[in-house]
C-alpha positions as CSV (number, residue, x, y, z in Angstrom):
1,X,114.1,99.7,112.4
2,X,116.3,103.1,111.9
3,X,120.1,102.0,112.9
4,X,123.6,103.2,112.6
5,X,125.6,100.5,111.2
6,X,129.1,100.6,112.3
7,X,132.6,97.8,111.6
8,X,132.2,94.4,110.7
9,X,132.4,92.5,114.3
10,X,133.1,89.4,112.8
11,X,132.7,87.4,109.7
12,X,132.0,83.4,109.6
13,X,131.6,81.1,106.9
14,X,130.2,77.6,108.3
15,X,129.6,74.0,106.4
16,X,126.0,72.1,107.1
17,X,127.4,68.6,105.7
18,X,124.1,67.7,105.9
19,X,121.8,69.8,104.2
20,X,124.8,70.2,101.9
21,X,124.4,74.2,102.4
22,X,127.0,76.7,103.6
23,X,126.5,80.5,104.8
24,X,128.6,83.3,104.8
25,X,127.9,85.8,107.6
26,X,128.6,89.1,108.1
27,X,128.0,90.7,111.8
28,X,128.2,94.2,112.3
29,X,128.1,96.3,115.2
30,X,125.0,98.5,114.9
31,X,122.9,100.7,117.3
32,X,119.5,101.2,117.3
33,X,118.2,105.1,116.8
34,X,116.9,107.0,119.2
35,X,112.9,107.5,117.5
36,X,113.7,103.8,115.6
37,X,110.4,101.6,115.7
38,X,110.8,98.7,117.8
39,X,111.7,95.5,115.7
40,X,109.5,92.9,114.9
41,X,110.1,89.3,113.3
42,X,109.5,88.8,109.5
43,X,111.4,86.0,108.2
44,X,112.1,84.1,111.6
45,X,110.3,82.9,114.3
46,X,111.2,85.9,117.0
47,X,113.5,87.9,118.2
48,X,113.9,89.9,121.5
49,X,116.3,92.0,122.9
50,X,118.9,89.7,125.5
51,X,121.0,90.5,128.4
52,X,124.6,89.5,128.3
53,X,123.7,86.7,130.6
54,X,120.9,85.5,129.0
55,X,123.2,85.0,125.5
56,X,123.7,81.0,125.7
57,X,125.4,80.3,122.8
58,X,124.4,76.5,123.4
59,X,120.8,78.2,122.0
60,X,122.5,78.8,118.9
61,X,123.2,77.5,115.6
62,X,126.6,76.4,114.6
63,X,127.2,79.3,112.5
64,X,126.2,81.7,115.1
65,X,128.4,80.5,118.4
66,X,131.7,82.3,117.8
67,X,130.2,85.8,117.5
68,X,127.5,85.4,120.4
69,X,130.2,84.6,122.5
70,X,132.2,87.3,121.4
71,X,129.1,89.9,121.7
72,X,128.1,88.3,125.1
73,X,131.6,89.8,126.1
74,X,131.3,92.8,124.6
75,X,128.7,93.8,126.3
76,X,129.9,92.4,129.7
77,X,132.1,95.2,129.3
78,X,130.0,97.4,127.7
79,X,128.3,96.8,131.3
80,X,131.1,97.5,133.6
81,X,132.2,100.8,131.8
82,X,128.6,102.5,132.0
83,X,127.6,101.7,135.7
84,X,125.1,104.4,136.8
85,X,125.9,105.9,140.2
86,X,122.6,106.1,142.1
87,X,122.2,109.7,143.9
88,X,120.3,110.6,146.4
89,X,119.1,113.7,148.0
90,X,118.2,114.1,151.8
C-alpha cells in the first residue's frame, strides 16, 4: 500500500523464554493514501482493518498488548474529535 509514515508510537522489546527468541518492535503512526491499493496479507495469516472496539488486546501476542491498547485509545479519541453532524434539509 502507498502510506505516510509519521512518529514512532511506541517501541517494545519482549522475551519468548521459550522459543528462546526476542523481538524488537517498532510502531509508527502511519496513514494510508488516498489512491493507496487496499492491503493484502503476505507473510501472515490476514489482516483487516478493526474498529477501536473490536481491538482485544487478549487476541494478541505478548509483544503486541501495550501498543494495541495504546492505539485502541487513540483512536477512541480519534472518534470523539471527528463526530459528523448529520444535516438535513426539509
Amino acid at each position: 500500500i502507498l502510506a505516510n509514515v509519521g512518529e514512532i508510537v511506541e517501541v517494545t522489546f519482549h522475551e519468548y523464554p521459550d522459543a528462546q527468541k526476542a523481538v524488537l518492535l517498532l510502531f509508527f503512526e502511519a496513514t494510508r493514501r488516498a489512491n493507496s491499493p487496499e492491503p493484502h496479507a503476505i507473510d501472515v495469516a490476514a489482516i483487516r482493518w478493526a474498529s477501536a472496539d473490536e481491538l482485544d488486546p487478549a487476541q494478541f501476542p505478548p509483544a503486541d498488548v501495550g501498543v494495541v491498547a495504546r492505539v485502541r485509545e487513540r483512536l477512541k479519541q480519534m472518534m470523539k474529535s471527528t463526530r459528523v453532524t448529520d444535516y438535513r434539509h426539509t
